[in-house]
Structures are given as structure tokens and as C-alpha cells.
N, C-alpha and C positions, 0 to 999 in steps of 0.2 A: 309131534304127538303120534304115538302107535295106535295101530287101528284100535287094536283091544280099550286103550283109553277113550278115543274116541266114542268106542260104542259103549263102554259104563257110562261115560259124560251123557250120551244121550238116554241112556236106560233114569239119569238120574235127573234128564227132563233141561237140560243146558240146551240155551241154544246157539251158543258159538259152536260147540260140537254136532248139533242138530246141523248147524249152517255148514258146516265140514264135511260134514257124512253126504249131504245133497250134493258140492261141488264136487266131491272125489267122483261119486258116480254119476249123476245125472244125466251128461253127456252120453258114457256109454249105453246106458240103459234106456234111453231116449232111443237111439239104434234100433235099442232090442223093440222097443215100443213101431217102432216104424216100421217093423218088417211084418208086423199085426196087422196095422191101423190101418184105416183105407184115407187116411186123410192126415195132414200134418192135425189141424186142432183135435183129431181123435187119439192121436200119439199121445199129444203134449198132456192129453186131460185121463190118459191110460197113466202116463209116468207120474202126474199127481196124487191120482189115489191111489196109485201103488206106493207112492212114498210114504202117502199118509198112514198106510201099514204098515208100514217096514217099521216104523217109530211106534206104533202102537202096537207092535209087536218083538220091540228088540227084545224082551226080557226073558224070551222064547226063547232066542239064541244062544246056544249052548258052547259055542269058542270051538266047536268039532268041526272039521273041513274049511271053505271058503266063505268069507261073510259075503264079496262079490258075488257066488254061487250062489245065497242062499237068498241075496237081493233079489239077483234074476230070477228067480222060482218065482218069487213074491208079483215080479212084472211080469212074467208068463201068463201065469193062472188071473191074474188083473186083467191081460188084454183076453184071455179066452174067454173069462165070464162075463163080460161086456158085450160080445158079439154072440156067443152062449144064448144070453138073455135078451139080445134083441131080434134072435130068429122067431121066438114065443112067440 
């Protein structure tokens, strides 16, 4: 399956494709979460609600550039506003 199907499948709320779109990346993007977190369960619980946006916001994605790239955005701005809001 190509990415692009991939992410209509999951814009159309599947979740063999949902389950797809989490194993292609997760690993890497767990990475990205790790070099944030100060703890692994802070990673793992950064890369969950990043993911839960990434899905609640496919339909935002416009097929321009990297959907990888635009994952990572998504788990960036996740792990900063986490630690953002727990200096308040």
C-alpha cells in the first residue's frame, strides 16, 4: 500500500491503515521523542499524544512535501508544549 493510500485510509477513519501509519513510524519518532523526554515513560507518553494528532489531524495534510516531516513537526511541538507547560 502507498503512503498516500495509507493516509486517505486513515483520513477515512480505518484502522488497518491507522495500524500502518503507527508501525511505519513510531519507532523512528519515539527517537525523536527521546531526545526531549527526560525519561523513557515521558517519550513513550509524548509519542502517544502526538500520534493521537497526527490522526486527528490527517485531513490537514495537504500531499505537499514529507508526510514523515510533517509527523515530526507534529512530535516536536508535542514534546515542547509538554515541558512548555510544565515550567508554569
Amino acid at each position: 500500500m502507498t503512503e498516500e493510500e495509507l493516509i486517505r485510509g486513515c483520513i477515512r477513519e480505518e484502522a488497518s491503515c491507522q495500524k500502518e501509519v503507527f508501525n511505519r513510524y513510531a519507532s523512528r519518532m519515539l527517537g525523536v521523542c527521546n531526545r526531549y523526554a527526560r525519561n523513557t515513560a515521558d517519550a513513550e507518553d509524548i509519542l502517544q499524544e502526538a500520534f493521537i494528532k497526527v490522526f486527528n489531524k490527517l485531513g490537514q495534510f495537504k500531499f505537499e512535501g514529507s508526510f514523515e516531516g510533517w509527523i515530526r513537526k507534529i512530535v516536536v511541538n508535542t514534546a515542547l508544549k509538554k515541558y512548555t507547560l510544565l515550567r508554569y
